[in-house]
C-alpha positions, 0 to 999 in steps of 0.5 A: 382342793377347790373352791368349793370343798374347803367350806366343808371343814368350816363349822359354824360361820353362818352368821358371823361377821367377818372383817378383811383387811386388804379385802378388795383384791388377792388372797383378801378377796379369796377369802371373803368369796369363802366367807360369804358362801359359808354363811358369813357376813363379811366387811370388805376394808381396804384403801380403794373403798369403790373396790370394796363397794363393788365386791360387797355388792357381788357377795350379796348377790352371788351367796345372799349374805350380807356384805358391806365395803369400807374405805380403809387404810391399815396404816393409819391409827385414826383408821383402825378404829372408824373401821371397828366402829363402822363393823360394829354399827352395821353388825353389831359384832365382830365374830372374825378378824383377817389382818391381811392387809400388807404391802411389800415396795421394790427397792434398788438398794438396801442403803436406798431404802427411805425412812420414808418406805421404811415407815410405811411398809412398817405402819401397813404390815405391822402397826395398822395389825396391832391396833386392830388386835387391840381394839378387837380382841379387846372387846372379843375378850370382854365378851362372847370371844372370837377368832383373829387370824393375821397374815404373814409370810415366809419372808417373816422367817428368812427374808431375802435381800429385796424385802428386809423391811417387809420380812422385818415387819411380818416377823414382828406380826408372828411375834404379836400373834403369839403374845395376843394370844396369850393376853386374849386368851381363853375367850380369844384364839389368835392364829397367823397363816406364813404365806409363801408366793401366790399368783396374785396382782403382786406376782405381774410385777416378778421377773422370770429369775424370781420365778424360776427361784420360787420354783427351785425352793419350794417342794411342790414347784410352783407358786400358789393359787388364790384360792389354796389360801382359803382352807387355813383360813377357814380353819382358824376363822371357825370352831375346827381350831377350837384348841388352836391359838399363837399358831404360825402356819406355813402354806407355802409349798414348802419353800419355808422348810429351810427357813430359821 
């Protein structure tokens, strides 16, 4: 599928107003590109605020929607809602919210990982998530409704020996999922796409052994594209999952198949 068809299956988000966390880059960026083209107003949140400025800046003039960029880190509390606030001073109202922010250290040793890794990549990937789902699907609740989409990964189902705080982190983000689903529901639809490897920044950093293991476990033999995120995320972002909530979706190739 390109970039272009998957918009086709995506009803009703002209006019809305999307946030992305981790939107400035990777599989965020993607998904803000086909936010914008299909009609969406888009707020671009993550740590490098120059970044998110820049990319608003080019949504605005590639596909005439608005857009706006917005310093963000997931991990902190006080963050979590100035992001709330700013989405809603700008728009008014939050349609959609993407937890995709997420971060995933090397380490060299599960014995030397540091309470201080450990912390982070548990502050990022899981605490940063909850507090915007609190905040947002509070409201969403509370009035018109709306979409919350979280993204996980196959390392939530079986992680390996070099990602155990980041596979514990995302299992407990597939945990929310399902329990916010049931607390925001019926007016709120809360959905979590499991990603498996995509060729992104991230994907520079892994050797040929890593990559020639991603390629012997998963079905299609290969790692994913950026924009092969795009069509779930549309899905669960708009009305074609109108009677889809406390969903886990796999887009892995297959790799997850095995998985517990």
């Amino acid at each position: 599928m390109d970039r272009e068809s998957a918009e086709q299956r995506a009803p009703g988000l002209v006019g809305k107003t999307i946030v992305v966390t981790g939107g400035s880059r990777g599989l965020g960026r993607e998904m803000c590109h086909a936010f914008a083209r299909s009609g969406a107003s888009v707020v671009v949140a993550s740590r490098k605020a120059d970044a998110c400025e820049e990319l608003a800046r080019d949504l605005e003039r590639t596909y005439g929607t608005k857009a706006l960029g917005v310093g963000f880190h997931a991990g902190r509390w006080g963050d979590c809602a100035k992001l709330v606030d700013t989405a809603r001073t700008e728009f008014g109202w939050i349609d959609v919210l993407i937890n995709n922010a997420g971060m995933s250290p090397l380490y060299e040793s599960i014995d030397g990982i540091s309470e201080e890794l450990y912390d982070k990549v548990f502050d990022v990937n899981l605490k940063g998530p909850f507090r915007l789902m609190a905040l947002v699907g509070t409201e969403m609740a509370e009035g018109d409704g709306g979409s919350i989409v979280n993204i996980s990964s196959i390392a939530s189902l079986g992680p390996g020996r070099g990602e155990l705080p980041y596979g514990a982190a995302k299992a407990g983000l597939n945990a929310l999922t399902i329990g916010m689903a049931g607390a925001f529901g019926p007016r709120v639809r809360v959905n979590c796409i499991l990603a498996g490897a995509f060729s992104t920044d991230i994907s520079k950093a892994w050797t040929d052994d890593m990559k020639r293991a991603i390629g012997d476990r998963a079905p299609l033999q290969r790692v994913g594209e950026p924009h092969e995120i795009v069509g779930a995320a549309l899905y669960f972002a708009s009305d074609a999952s109108s009677f889809t909530t406390g969903s886990l979706l796999r887009v892995d190739g297959g790799a997850g198949r095995t998985a517990a």
